[in-house]
Every structure is written in C-alpha cells, then in structure tokens.
N, C-alpha and C positions, 0 to 999 in steps of 0.2 A: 926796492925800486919797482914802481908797476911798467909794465911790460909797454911801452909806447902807441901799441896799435889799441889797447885795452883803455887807456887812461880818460878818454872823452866820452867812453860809455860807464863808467863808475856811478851811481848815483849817489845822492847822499853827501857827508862832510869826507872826504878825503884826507882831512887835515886830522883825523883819527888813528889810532894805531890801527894797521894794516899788513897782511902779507896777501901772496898768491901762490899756488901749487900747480906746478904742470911737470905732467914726468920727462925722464933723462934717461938715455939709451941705457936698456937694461934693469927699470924700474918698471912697475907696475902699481894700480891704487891701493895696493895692499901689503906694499912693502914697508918694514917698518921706519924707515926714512920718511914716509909719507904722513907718519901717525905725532911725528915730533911739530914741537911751536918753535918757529926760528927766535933761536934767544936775543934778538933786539926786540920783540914782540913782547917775551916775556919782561924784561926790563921794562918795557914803555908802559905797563900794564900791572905795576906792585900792588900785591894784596889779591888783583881778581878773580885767578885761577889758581884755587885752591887744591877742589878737589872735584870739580865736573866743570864740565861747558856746556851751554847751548845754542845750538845752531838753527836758525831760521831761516826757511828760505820764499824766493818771491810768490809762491803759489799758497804760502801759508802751514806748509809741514813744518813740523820742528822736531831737533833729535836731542837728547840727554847724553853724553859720553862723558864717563868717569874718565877721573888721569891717574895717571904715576909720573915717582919721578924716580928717574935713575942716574944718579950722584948729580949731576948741573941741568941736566936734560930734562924736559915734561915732554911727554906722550899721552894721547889719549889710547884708553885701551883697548887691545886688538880688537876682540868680541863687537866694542860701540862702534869703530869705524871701519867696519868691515859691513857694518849695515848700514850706516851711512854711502860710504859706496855702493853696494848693491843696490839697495835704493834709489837710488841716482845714475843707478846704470853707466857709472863714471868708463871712461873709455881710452885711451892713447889719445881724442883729439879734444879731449877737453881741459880745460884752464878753470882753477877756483879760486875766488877771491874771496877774504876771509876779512874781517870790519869788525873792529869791539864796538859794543852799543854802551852797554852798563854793566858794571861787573862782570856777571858770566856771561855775558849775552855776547855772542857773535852776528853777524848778518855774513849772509854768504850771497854769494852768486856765480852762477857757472856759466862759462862761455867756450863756446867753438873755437877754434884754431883762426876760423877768419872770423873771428870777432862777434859774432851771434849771440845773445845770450839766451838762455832758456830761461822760460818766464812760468812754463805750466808742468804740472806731474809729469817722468816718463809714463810710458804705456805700462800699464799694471800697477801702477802704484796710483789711489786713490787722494787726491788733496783730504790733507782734517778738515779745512773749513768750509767745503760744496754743503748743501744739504746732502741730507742722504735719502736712499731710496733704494731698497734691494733691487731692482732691475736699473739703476742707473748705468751708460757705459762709463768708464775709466776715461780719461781725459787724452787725449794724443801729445806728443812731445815736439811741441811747439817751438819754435826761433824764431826771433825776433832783434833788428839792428833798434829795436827804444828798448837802449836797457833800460811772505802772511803767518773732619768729615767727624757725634758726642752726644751727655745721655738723649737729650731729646734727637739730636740731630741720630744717631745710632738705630733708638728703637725708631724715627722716621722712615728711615734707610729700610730697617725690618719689616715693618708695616707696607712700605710700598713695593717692596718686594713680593709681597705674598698675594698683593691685590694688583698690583698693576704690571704684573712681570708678560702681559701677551699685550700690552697695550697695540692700536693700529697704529703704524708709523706711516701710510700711506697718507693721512688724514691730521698731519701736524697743527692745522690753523683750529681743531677740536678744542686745541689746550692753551691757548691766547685768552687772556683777558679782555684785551679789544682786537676784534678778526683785522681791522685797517691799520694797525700797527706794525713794525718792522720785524722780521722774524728769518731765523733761520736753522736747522737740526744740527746739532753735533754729535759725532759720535765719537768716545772716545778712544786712542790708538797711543802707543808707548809714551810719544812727547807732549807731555798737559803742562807746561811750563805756563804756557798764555793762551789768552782765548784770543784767535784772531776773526776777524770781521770777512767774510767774502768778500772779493770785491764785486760778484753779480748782487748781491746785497745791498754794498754802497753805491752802485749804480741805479739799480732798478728803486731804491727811496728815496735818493738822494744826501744821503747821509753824511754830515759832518760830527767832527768829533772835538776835543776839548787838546790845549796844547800840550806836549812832551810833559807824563806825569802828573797831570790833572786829576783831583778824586774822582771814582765813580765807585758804584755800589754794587752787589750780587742780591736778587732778592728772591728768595725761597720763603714758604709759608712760616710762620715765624719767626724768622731770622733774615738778617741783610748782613753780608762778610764784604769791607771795605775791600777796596782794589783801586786802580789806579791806570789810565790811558796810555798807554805807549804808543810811541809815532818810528815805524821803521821802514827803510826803504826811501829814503826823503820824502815821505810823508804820502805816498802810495802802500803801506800797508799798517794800517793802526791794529792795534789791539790790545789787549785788557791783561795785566799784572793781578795777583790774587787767586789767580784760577785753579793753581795749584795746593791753595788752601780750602777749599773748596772741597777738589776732589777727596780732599785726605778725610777732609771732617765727615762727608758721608758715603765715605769706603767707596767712591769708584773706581769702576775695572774696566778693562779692554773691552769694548764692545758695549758700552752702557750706552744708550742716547738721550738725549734731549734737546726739547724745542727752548731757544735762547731766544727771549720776546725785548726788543730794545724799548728803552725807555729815553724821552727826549725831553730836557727842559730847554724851553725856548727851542735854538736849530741842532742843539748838541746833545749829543746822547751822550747819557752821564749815569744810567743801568743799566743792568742785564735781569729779566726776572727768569730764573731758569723753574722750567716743566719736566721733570721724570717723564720719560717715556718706557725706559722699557731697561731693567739692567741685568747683568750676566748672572 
C-alpha cells in the first residue's frame, strides 16, 4: 500500500509491482529488516530475482546488489546495501520507493518525510552520467515537490592501453568524428548495467530517443555490439541496455573514461560510437 501523502508524486506506471521502505522505531538503513523484499513483491515478480538486482536512480547512478536467500526470505547482501545506503546518505527522514522495470531492474526513488523527492546526487557522491572533468564540483542534494570485452577486442584493449593511457580528458570534442554532434564523457564506477543519457545532454541537443526497447548499436573501430533503448522514469530518464557487454568484452575497470558520441537517424538516436580516453 503506498503511503497517501506519496502516491500523486510516483511517476511512472504504478500499476507495476511495487514496495516502499521507511524506518520504525528502533530501526536503522542498516538493519537487516531493511535488506529483505517484502514477499508479495517477490510473488508479483516469478523468475526476476534470482540472483542480483539493480537499482537506478533519478540522477542516473545505478547499484548491482547480489541476494540470498534464507529458507522463504530474499535479502540483498549486507556489504551491496550498506553502499547503497551510504551513498545515498539514507537518513531517519527518508522514504524509498522501489518499482520493477524488467527482470532485475528496479527504479528507485527517494523522498523526504514531507514528500520531497531527491532528484540529484547527495554531496560527495558524483552522478555516472555528468561529463567528467577532474576539477568538476560534486552536485548539491537537491529537492524537489516534480517528482538515469576478445582476440581482437583484447589485443585492442592492450594496444590502447600502452598508447593512449595519458590521453587529455580536458579536450573530449578531440575524439568526435563530427565536433557538431551530441557527445558526452563517461566514466566508469561499480554499477555499468546501462548506459544512461544526461539529462544536461538531452537538453542542451535536444535529444529524442526510440520507444521502450528499441535496437540501437555500440560502435567501436571494428566492431558494433547490439543494445537496446530503455525508457525509465516515465520516460524522464532513457538509456541504453548492452553496455554491460561492452564493458566485459574490452576488460573495463573503475575509473576508465570515454567520450560517448551519439549517433541519430532521422530525430532518434539509435548509436553510441564510444572513444577510449584514458583507462586504469
């Protein structure tokens, strides 16, 4: 049952398997009462949750947490949402709503005691999908009542390692094919499930995208790895399926970057040509 004063701020299909979490006297984000799926969630939801989840949220971060189960109960495990909460600087006045998308996929969104929701990183915790730029500040924690790797691919990975490992990241529009095209740096951090889009991005070019699940492509020098549009958020935050495979096939790691140059047929962007910049 969602919380009354919450309900006209939910965005999205409601009519979705759904819970919320807010603590009870004597609880804490860390207790393990907090780390369980209330079992009508896991019923509404056969097959999804197997053996990880993931959670996105409205600025574009997303987390991986494994589960267990213990005899009828699923938990996700301590260790993933204990960074989860840290990272979200979760607190006694906050409320979180939790939304199955597909499969593993959750959409999350956190909100104040009087109904606020947070829409932007806390302080010190960087959005994945800002450009990047080492003297960038960190975003402020913003509320708001309107409730984001093989032989050739291997030795490529090796090869560009050894030559382009100091590339300038200050100077990203160097590594575009066409400079007037959409573009924007990614850098990667634990959750690469998908690639989401900025929205100072989808603003500043005007960017539309293709409907829930639509092909689109990854295109690196010799190679393009199919993927596919995701629409979350009721369609305030799109992003890209596949990226996950991606990173696997040319072994990235925490802190690798690159320039992600969009590609548009007609008004929809239906590529990504990703640029190595610079990896760990």
């Amino acid at each position: 049952m969602l919380p009354r004063n919450f309900t006209d701020k939910i965005q999205g299909n409601v009519s979705k398997p759904c819970f919320w979490k807010s603590l009870s006297p004597g609880q804490n984000w860390k207790s393990k009462s907090m780390r369980s799926f209330p079992e009508e969630f896991v019923k509404s939801t056969p097959g999804a949750f197997e053996h990880r989840v993931v959670f996105s949220v409205r600025w574009g971060n997303s987390w991986q947490l494994w589960l267990e189960r213990e005899e009828k109960d699923l938990f996700m495990i301590e260790e993933d949402w204990d960074e989860f909460v840290d990272d979200n600087h979760l607190g006694p006045n906050d409320n979180v709503f939790f939304r199955h998308d597909d499969k593993m996929f959750l959409e999350v969104q956190i909100f104040k005691n009087d109904g606020n929701e947070i829409i932007d990183a806390p302080p010190e915790v960087e959005p994945e999908t800002e450009p990047f730029h080492p003297t960038t500040p960190k975003n402020s924690h913003k509320e708001t009542t309107t409730a984001s790797a093989s032989a050739s691919a291997s030795e490529f990975s090796d090869n560009w390692r050894e030559t382009h490992g100091c590339a300038d990241i200050k100077n990203p529009e160097l590594y575009l094919l066409n400079p007037k095209k959409p573009y924007f740096v990614k850098t990667l951090t634990k959750g690469n499930d998908v690639l989401y889009v900025p929205k100072t991005v989808i603003k500043k070019y005007g960017l539309k995208f293709g409907p829930h699940l639509s092909p689109m492509h990854y295109l690196l020098p010799g190679d393009k790895i199919n993927g596919s549009t995701k629409i979350y958020g009721g369609g305030s935050a799109p992003c890209f399926n596949g990226w996950v495979d991606l990173c696997r096939k040319y072994n990235l790691k925490t802190g690798d970057s690159m320039v992600c140059e969009l590609e548009r047929s007609g008004e929809l962007v239906t590529a990504v040509r990703v640029h190595f910049i610079n990896k760990t």
